[in-house]
C-alpha positions in Angstrom: -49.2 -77.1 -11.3 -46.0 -78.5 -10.6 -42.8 -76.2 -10.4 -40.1 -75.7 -13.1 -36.6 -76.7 -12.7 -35.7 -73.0 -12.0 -38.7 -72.0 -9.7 -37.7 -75.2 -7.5 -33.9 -74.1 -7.5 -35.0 -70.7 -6.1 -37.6 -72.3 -3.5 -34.9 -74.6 -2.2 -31.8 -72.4 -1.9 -31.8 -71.1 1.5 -28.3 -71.4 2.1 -27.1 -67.3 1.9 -28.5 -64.8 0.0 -30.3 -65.5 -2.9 -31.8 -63.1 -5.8 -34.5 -64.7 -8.2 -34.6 -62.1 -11.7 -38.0 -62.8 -12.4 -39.4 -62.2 -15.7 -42.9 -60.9 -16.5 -45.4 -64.1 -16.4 -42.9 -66.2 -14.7 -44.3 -66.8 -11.7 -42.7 -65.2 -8.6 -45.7 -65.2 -6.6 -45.6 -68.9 -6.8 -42.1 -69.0 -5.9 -42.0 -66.8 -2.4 -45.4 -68.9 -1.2 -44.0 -72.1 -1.7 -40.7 -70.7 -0.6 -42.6 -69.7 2.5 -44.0 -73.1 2.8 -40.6 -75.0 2.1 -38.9 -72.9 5.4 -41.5 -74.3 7.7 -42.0 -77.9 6.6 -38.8 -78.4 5.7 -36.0 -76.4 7.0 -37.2 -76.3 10.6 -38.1 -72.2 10.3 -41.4 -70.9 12.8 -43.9 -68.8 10.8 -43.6 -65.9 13.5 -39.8 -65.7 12.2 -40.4 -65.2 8.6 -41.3 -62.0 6.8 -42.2 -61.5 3.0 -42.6 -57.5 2.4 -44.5 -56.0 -0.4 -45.1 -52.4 -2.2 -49.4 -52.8 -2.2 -51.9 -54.0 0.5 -53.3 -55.3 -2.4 -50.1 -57.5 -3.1 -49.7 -58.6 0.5 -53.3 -59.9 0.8 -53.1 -61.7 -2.4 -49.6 -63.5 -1.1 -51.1 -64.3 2.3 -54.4 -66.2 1.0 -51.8 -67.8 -1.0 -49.4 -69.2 1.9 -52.8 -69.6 4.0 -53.8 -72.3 1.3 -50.4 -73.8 1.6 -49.7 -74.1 5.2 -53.2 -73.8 6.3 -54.4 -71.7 9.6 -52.2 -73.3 12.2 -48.4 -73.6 10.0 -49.2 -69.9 8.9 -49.7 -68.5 12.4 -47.3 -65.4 13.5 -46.4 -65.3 10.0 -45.4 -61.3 8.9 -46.7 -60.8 5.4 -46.7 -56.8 4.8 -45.6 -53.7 3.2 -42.6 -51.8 3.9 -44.3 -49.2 5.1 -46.6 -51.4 7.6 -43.7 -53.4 9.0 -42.0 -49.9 9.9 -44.9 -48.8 11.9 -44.7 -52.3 13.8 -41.5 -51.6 15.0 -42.2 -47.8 15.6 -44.9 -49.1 17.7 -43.0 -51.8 19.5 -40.1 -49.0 19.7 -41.6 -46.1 20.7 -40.1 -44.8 23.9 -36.7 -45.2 22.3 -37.6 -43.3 19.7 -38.6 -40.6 22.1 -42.3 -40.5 20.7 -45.3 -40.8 22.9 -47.7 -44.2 22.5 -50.4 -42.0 20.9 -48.7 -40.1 18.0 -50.5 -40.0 14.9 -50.2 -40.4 11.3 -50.2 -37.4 8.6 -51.2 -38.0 5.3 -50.6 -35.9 2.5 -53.3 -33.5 3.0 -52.4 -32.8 6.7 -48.6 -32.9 5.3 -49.5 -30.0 3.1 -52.4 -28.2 5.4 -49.5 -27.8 8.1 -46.8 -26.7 5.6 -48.8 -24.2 4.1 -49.7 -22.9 7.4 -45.8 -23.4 8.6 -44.8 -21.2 5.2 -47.1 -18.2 5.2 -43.9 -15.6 5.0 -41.8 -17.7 2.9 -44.5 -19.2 0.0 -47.9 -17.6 0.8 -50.0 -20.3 0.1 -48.3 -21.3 -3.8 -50.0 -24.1 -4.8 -47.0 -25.2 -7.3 -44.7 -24.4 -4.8 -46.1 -26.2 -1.8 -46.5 -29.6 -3.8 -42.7 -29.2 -4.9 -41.7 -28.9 -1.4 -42.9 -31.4 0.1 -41.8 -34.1 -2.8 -38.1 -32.5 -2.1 -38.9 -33.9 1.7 -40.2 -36.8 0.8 -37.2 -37.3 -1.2 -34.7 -36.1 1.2 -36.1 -38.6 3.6 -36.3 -41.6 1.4 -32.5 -40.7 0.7 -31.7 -40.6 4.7 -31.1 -37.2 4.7 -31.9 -34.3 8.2 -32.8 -30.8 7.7 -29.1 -30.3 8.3 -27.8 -32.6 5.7 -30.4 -30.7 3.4 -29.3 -27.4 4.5 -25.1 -28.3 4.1 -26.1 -29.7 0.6 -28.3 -26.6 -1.2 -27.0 -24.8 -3.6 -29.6 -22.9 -5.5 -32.1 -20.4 -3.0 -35.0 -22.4 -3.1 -33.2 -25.3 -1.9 -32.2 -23.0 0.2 -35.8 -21.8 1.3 -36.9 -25.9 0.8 -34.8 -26.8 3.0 -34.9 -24.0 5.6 -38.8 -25.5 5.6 -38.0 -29.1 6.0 -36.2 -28.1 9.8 -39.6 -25.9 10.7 -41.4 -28.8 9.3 -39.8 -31.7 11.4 -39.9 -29.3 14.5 -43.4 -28.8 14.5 -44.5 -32.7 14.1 -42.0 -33.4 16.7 -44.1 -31.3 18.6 -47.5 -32.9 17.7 -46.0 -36.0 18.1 -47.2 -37.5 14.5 -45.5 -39.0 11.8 -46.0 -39.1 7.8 -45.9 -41.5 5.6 -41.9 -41.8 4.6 -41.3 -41.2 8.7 -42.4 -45.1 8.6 -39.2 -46.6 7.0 -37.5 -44.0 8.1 -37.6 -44.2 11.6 -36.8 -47.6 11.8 -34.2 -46.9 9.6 -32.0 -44.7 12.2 -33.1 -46.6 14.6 -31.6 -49.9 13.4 -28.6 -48.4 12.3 -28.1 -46.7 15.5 -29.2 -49.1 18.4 -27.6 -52.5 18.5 -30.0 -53.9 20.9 -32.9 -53.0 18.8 -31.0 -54.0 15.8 -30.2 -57.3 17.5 -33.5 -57.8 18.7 -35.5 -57.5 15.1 -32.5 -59.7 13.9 -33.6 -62.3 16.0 -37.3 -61.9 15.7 -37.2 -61.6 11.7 -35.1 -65.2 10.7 -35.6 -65.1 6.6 -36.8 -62.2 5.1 -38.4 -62.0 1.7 -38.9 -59.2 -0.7 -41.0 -58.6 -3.7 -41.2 -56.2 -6.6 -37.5 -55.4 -5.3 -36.3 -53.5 -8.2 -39.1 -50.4 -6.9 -37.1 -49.9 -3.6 -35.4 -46.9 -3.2 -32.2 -45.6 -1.0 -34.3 -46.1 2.5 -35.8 -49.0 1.9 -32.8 -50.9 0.7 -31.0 -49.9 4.0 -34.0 -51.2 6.0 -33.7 -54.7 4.0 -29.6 -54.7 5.0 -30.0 -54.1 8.5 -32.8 -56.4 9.3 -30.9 -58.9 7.7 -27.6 -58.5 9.1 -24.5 -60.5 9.0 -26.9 -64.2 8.5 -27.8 -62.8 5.6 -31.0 -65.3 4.9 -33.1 -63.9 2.3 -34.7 -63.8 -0.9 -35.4 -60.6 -3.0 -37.6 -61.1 -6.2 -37.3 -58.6 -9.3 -37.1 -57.8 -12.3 -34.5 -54.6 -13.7 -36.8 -54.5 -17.0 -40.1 -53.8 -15.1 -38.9 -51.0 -12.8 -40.9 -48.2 -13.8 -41.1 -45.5 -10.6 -37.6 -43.7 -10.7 -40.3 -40.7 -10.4 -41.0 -41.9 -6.8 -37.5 -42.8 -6.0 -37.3 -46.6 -7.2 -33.6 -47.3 -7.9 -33.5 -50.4 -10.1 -29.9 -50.5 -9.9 -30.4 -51.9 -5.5 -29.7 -54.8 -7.7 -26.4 -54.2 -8.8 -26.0 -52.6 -5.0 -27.1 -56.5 -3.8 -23.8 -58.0 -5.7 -21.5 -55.7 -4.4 -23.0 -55.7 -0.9 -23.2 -59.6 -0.2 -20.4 -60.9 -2.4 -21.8 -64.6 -1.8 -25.7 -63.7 -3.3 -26.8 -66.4 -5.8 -28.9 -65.3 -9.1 -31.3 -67.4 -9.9 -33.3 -66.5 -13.4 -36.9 -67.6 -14.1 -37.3 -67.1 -17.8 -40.0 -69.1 -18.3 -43.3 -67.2 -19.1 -46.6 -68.8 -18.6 -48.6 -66.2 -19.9 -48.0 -65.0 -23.3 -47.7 -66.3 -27.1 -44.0 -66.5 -27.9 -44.3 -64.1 -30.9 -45.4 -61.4 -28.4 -42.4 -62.6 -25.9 -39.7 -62.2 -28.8 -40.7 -58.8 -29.8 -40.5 -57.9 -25.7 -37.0 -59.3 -25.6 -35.8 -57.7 -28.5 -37.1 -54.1 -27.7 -35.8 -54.2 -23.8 -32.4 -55.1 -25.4 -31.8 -52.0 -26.2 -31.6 -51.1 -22.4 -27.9 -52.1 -21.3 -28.2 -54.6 -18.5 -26.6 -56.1 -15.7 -27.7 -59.1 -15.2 -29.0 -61.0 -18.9 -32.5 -62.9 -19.4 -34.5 -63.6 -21.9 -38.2 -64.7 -21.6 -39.5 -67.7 -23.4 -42.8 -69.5 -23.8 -44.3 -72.6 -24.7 -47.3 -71.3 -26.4 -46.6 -71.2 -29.7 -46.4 -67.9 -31.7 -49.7 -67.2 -32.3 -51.1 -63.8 -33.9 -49.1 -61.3 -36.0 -48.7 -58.0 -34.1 -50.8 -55.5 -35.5 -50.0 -51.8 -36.1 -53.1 -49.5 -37.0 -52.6 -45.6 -38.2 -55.6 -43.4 -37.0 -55.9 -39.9 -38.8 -56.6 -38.2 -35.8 -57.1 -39.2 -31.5 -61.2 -39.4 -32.5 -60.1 -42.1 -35.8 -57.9 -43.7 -33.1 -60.6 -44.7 -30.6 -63.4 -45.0 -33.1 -61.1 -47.4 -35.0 -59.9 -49.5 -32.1 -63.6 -49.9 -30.5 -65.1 -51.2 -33.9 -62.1 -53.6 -34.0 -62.6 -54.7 -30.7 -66.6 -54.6 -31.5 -65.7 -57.2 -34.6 -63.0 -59.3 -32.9 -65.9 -60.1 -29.7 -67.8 -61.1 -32.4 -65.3 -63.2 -34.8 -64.1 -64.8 -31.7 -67.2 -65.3 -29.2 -65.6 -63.9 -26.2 -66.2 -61.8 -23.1 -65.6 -57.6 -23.0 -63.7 -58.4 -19.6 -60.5 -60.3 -22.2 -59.9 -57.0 -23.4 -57.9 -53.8 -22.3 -56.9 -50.5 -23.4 -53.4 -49.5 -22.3 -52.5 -45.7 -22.3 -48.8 -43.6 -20.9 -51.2 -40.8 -19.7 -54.7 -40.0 -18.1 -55.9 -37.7 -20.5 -56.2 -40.4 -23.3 -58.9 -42.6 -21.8 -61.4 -39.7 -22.4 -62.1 -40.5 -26.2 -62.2 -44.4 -25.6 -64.5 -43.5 -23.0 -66.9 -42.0 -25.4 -66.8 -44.0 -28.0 -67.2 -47.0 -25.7 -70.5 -45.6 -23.9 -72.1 -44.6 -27.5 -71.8 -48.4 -28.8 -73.0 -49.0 -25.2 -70.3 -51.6 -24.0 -69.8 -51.6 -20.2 -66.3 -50.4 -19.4 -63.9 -49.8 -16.2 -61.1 -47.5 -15.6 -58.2 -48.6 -13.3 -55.5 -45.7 -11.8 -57.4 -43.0 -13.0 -60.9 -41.4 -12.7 -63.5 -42.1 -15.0 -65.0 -39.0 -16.1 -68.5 -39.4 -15.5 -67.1 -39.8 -11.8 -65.7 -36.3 -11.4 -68.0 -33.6 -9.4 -68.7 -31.3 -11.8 -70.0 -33.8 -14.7 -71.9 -35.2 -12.2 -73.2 -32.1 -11.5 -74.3 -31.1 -15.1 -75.2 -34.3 -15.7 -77.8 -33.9 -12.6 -78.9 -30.8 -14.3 -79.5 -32.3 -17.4 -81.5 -35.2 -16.3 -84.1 -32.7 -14.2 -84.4 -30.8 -17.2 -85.7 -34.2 -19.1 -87.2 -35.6 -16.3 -88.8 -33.2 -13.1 -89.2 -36.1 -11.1 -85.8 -37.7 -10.8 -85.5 -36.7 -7.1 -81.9 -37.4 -6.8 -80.7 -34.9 -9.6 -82.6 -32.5 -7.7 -81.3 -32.7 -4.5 -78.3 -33.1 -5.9 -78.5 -30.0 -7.7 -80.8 -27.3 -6.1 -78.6 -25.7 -4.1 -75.6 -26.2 -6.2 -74.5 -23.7 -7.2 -75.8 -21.9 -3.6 -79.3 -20.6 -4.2 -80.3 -20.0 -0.4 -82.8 -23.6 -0.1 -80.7 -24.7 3.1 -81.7 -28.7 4.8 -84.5 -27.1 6.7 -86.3 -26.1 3.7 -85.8 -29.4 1.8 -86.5 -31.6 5.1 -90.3 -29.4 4.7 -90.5 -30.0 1.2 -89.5 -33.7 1.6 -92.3 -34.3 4.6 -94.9 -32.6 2.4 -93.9 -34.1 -1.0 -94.1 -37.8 0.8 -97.4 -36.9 2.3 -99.1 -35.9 -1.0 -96.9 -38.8 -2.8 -95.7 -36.5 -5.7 -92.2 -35.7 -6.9 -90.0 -33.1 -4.8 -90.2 -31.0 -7.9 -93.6 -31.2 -8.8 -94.9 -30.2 -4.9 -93.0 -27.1 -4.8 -95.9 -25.5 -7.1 -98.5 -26.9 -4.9 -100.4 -24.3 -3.0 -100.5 -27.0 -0.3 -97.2 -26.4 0.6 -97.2 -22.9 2.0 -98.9 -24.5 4.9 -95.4 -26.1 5.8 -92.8 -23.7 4.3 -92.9 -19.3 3.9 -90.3 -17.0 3.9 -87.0 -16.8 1.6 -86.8 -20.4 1.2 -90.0 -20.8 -0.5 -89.1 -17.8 -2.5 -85.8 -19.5 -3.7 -87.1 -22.7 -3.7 -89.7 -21.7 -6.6 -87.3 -19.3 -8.5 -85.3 -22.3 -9.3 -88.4 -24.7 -10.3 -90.0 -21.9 -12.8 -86.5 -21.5 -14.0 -86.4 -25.3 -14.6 -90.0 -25.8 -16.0 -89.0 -22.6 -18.7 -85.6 -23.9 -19.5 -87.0 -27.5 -20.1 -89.8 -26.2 -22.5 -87.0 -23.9 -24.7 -85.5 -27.4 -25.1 -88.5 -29.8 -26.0 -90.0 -27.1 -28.2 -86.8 -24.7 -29.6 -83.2 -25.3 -29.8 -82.2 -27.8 -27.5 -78.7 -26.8 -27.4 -79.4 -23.5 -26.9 -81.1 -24.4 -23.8 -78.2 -26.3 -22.6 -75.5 -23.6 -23.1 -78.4 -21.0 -21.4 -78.5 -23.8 -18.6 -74.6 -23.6 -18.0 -74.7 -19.7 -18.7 -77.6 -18.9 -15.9 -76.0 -21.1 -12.8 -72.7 -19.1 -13.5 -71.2 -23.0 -12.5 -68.0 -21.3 -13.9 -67.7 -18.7 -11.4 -69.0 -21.4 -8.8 -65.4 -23.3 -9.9 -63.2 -20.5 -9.5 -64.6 -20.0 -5.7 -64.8 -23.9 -4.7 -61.9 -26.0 -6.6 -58.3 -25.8 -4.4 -56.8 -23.4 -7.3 -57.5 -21.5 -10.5 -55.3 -24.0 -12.3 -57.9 -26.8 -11.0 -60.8 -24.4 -11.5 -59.5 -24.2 -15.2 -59.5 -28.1 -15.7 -63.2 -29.0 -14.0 -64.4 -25.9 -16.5 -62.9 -27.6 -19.4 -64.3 -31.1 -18.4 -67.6 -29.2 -18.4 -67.3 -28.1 -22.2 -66.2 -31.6 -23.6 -69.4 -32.6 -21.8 -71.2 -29.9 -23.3 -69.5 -30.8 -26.7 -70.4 -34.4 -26.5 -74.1 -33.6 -26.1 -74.2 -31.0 -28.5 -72.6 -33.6 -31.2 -75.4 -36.0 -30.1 -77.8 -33.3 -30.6 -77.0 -32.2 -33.8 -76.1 -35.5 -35.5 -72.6 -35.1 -35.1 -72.0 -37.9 -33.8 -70.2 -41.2 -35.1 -73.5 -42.7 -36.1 -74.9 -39.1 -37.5 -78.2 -39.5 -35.8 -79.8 -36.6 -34.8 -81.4 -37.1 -30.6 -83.7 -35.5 -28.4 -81.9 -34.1 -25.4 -84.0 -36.7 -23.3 -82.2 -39.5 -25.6 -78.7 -38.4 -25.2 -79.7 -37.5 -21.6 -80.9 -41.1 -21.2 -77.9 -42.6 -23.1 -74.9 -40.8 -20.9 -76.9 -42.2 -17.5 -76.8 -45.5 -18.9 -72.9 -45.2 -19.2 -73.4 -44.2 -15.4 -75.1 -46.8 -13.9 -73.1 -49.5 -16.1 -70.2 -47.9 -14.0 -71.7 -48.5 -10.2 -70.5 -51.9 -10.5 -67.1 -50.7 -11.0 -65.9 -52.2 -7.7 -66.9 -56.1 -9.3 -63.0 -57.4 -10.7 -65.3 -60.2 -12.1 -68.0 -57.8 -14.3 -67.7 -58.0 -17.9 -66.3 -54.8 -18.6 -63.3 -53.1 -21.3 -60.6 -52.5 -19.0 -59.2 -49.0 -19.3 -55.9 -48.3 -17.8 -52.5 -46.5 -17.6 -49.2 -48.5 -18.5 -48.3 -47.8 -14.7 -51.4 -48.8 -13.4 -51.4 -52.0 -16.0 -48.1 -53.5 -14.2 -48.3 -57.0 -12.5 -52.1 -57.9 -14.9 -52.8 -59.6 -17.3 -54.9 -60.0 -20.8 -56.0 -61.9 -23.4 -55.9 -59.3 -25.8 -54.7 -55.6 -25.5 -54.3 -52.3 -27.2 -51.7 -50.3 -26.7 -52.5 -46.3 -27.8 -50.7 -43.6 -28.8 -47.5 -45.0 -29.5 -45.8 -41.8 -30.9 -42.9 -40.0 -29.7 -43.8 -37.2 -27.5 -46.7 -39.8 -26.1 -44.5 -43.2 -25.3 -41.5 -42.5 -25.1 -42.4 -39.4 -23.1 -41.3 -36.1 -24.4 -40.0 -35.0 -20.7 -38.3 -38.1 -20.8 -36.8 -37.4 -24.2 -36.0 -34.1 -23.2 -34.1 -35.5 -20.0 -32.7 -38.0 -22.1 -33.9 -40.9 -20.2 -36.0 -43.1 -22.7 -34.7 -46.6 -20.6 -37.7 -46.3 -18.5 -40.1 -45.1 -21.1 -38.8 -48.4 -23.1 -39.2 -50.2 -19.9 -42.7 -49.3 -19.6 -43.5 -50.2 -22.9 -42.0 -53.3 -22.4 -44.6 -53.7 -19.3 -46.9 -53.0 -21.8 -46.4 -55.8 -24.2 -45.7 -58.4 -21.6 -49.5 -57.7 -20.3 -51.4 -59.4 -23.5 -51.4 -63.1 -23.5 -52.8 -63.7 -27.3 -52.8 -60.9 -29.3 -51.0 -57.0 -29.3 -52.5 -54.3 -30.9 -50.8 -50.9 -31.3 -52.1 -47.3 -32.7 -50.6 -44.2 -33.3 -52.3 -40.7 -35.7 -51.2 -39.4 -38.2 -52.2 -36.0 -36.6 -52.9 -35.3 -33.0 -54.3 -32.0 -30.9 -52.0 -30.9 -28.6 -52.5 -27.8 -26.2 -55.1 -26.1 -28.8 -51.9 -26.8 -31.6 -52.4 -29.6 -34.7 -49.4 -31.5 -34.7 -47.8 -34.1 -36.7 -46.6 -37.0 -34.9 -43.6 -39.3 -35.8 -44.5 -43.1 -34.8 -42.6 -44.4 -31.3 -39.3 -45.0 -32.2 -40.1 -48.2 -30.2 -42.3 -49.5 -32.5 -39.0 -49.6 -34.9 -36.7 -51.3 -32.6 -39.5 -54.3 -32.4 -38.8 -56.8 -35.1 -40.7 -55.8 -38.4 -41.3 -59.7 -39.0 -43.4 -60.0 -36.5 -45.0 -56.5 -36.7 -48.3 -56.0 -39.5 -48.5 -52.4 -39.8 -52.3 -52.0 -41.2 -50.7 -49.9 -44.5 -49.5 -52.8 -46.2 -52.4 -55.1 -45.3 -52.5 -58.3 -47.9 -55.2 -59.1 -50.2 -57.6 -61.8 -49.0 -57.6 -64.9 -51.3 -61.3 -66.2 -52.0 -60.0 -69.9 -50.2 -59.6 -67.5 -47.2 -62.8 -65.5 -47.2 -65.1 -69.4 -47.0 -62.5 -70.2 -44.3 -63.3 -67.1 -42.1 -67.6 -67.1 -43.3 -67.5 -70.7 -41.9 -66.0 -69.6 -38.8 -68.0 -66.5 -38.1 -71.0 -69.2 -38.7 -70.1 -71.1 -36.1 -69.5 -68.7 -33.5 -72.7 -67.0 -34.1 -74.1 -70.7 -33.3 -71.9 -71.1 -30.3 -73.0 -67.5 -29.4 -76.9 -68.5 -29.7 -75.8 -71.9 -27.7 -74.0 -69.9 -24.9 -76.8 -68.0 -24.2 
């Protein structure tokens, strides 16, 4: 695919600094490979004295297969293509006795970060969860901002900052001491360093000839400083960005390093790629139209080739169980209308919590699904946990539930007893369960773990029989009742708070399977417990091959998590104010990024947009009635088909669309 006029422009200026606003879909991965391929073949550059930084491992792997196709092994070689952070522990490595750091100093993540605060804190927090999390974000944002304990200290008003910052001097003290480093120490370091040491300033200078930078809109104060000083007075580089897709203020993104850019190098060329390769232009007006209402610096406005393509559709749920029931049986009847693969289609959300309904709704018309910056919940401990439970009680000789369940909660039956169980259940080929009746076995195994051991079978074998031959459900609330798993939360999980959340995970479990149970359900069949048992590990093993980008799945995800991919067709949920926009960011009266984000939104689907909001939604036990996202207002209502005034059907239409559906069920039959 051959370049635009624009994308060429901003591969061939190398002149001074140069800026390229790049637009979602337009291509600005293209643009810094080939860039990086133009400076060597063209413009005399070596490969060891380029560098192209990223924000994601992810991204930088991606962009160096890419320049390796282009150049090919030997152009490529010395080549630097890495994240911030990685390149900043190059030159802390490289730099090491002038920073006054011994070769072997470790790395802290954030669980050593907080494990030695909280140990560092005793007298002043005693162990506060809430309090410990808060303090180390205000280091972490003190040192993305440049800032010493002493800055911190001359600038606190309030006590806690006070206290926070009091913490941040016994802090860097005491990893001064063990010699390590966390994670923001890795621009920051470098940082100081170049600012403060000419000859190391002058010597990365020389080593780092053209730098390039993208997603440049999510640096923040440090990381912008790290870009102008490797840089220097040549000023050779490229920075790739786009103001209406910086959505991260939260980690201390400042979209407005743009603006800083101008004002910084006075000779910087803009170069705009507007072009977008990836969606319909009926989906790239509406985007424009909404992110106007953002005041900008520098104006773009994204076009396409594709021609408009589908109306955008609004549908109105009565409640968050209508929402996903409705959206699944759309998508269920779109696959089908349109003969195409699960994997075209995803399911955008602003928070976590809203996946959990799509979830269900998704595993009870069994279609194979993935969730992306979040945790599915039939991953999370505890439902595995129950779910292990659950499928001993239905089956005794699933030997994996039970190992992964017999001494959870703590019954006593330690490894030694199981490794005797395990030899003798092998020898006599039977299940682990079924052996610990046999007489057989007191041969290999007495004492208290026998004793423990067959308390829990008996109390399996009666538990199982109250829910063949009684009330199933019964058996399964007795079942969570008699392991006491709640007071087995409160002692395990990090804090009550988390304690609180696994518990509740627990009973939306339990209410699913009652709901199955009872015929509740969105098909009001009544199951056996074996049945619903069966159906949930179905939804579990369709999940192992989670880590497959190429399976065939619904793609779940957050609007954060969404950013940089892209789909055929997507749903975007929830859109309500108090949902997206945010209500913290309505109280804080930043809605920009919340429109951004819903602009990131929109710009993922290629052919078709679907939004949904409820008329009523459950919120913190309360039934409230949400207004629809003032977003959905600023989009324009030509382009918008909100699924209340939906227009009759004429009977020319209806044979159009039979003889459609008849040919796709033929090319559906072919396919196969």
């Amino acid at each position: 695919m051959k370049l635009n006029p624009r994308q060429n422009e901003a591969v061939r200026y190398v002149a001074g600094p140069c800026l390229v606003l790049a637009g979602a879909g337009s291509g600005k991965t293209r643009v810094i490979t080939n860039k990086i391929a133009y400076l060597v073949q063209q413009c005399g550059y070596k490969a060891r004295n380029i560098a192209a930084l990223t924000f994601t491992n992810k991204a930088a792997r991606e962009m160096k297969e890419r320049v390796g196709q282009t150049l090919g092994r030997q152009e490529a070689k010395g080549l630097t293509v890495s994240t911030f952070h990685t390149l900043g522990l190059n030159i802390i490595r490289r730099e090491y006795k002038t920073l006054g750091l011994k070769a072997s100093f470790s790395l802290f993540d954030d669980q050593d970060q907080m494990a030695l605060l909280k140990e560092l804190t005793e007298a002043q927090i005693d162990g506060d969860k809430d309090l410990l999390k808060l303090l180390l974000s205000s280091i972490s944002n003190w040192k993305n901002d440049m800032k010493s304990p002493a800055q911190a200290q001359a600038e606190a008003r309030s006590e806690r900052d006070q206290l926070f910052a009091h913490c941040y001097e016994l802090y860097q003290r005491q990893m001064k001491a063990y010699n390590a480093l966390d994670f923001d120490d890795l621009i920051l370091m470098p940082v100081l360093l170049l600012r403060d040491n000419e000859e190391v300033r002058q010597r990365w200078q020389n080593k780092i000839r053209y730098l390039l930078v993208d997603e440049y809109q999510d640096t923040n104060t440090s990381q912008y400083v790290f870009v102008k000083l490797l840089v220097g007075e040549r000023a050779k580089f490229t920075v790739v960005g786009d103001d209406d897709q910086s959505i991260y203020s939260w980690r201390g993104a400042q979209p407005e390093n743009l603006v800083l850019l101008n004002k910084d190098f006075p000779t910087l060329k803009v170069i705009k790629l507007e072009q977008n390769y990836r969606s319909t232009s009926r989906i790239l007006r509406t985007a424009n139209i909404l992110i106007a209402n953002n005041p900008h610096v520098f104006e773009k406005t994204l076009f396409s080739e594709i021609p408009d393509g589908d109306m955008l559709k609004v549908i109105t749920a009565k409640n968050e169980e209508h929402e996903a029931e409705k959206v699944i049986g759309e998508l269920i009847a779109h696959r089908f209308l349109n003969n195409t693969d699960y994997k075209d289609y995803a399911i955008l959300y602003r928070g976590n919590h809203q996946s959990r309904l799509f979830e269900k709704a998704l595993m009870q018309n069994r279609i194979p699904y993935k969730i992306s910056g979040g945790t599915s919940f039939f991953s999370r401990t505890e439902i595995k946990d129950i779910m292990a439970y659950l499928r001993l009680l239905t089956n005794p000789d699933d030997d994996n539930a039970f190992l992964r369940i017999v001494n959870t909660p703590r019954r006593e039956i330690g490894p030694a007893t199981l490794e005797k169980l395990g030899t003798y259940a092998n020898m006599r080929g039977k299940s682990l369960f079924d052996a610990s009746f046999e007489l057989g076995l007191e041969q290999h195994l007495t004492g208290r773990g026998l004793d423990s051991l067959r308390q829990f079978t008996r109390w399996v074998v009666e538990l199982a029989d109250n829910a063949e031959r009684g009330d199933a459900v019964a058996a399964v609330r007795q079942l969570i009742r008699d392991i006491h798993y709640e007071d087995w939360l409160f002692e395990t999980s990090a804090s009550p708070k988390a304690a609180e959340m696994r518990m509740k995970n627990v009973s939306d479990l339990y209410s699913w399977v009652t709901a199955d149970l009872e015929g509740d359900n969105y098909d009001n069949e009544v199951r056996t417990l074996k049945e619903v048992v069966q159906r949930m590990t179905l939804r579990d093993m369709m999940e192992r091959g989670e880590d497959d980008d190429e399976a065939d799945q619904v793609q779940l995800m957050t609007l954060h998590a969404s950013k940089g991919l892209e789909f055929p067709y997507v749903y975007l949920i929830g859109t309500e104010e108090g949902i997206l926009p945010h209500q913290s960011s309505i109280d804080e009266e930043n809605v920009e990024e919340e429109r951004r984000l819903a602009y990131v939104g929109i710009t993922r689907a290629q052919k078709a947009l679907t939004f949904t909001l409820c008329k009523e939604r459950r919120q913190y036990g309360e039934l409230i009635k949400p207004e629809p996202s003032r977003f959905l207002y600023e989009l324009p209502q030509d382009d918008l088909e909100w699924e209340t005034e939906r227009k009759p059907v004429s009977a020319e239409e209806r044979m159009q669309r039979g003889q459609a559906h008849i040919a796709n069920i033929r090319a559906m039959f072919n396919k196969k």
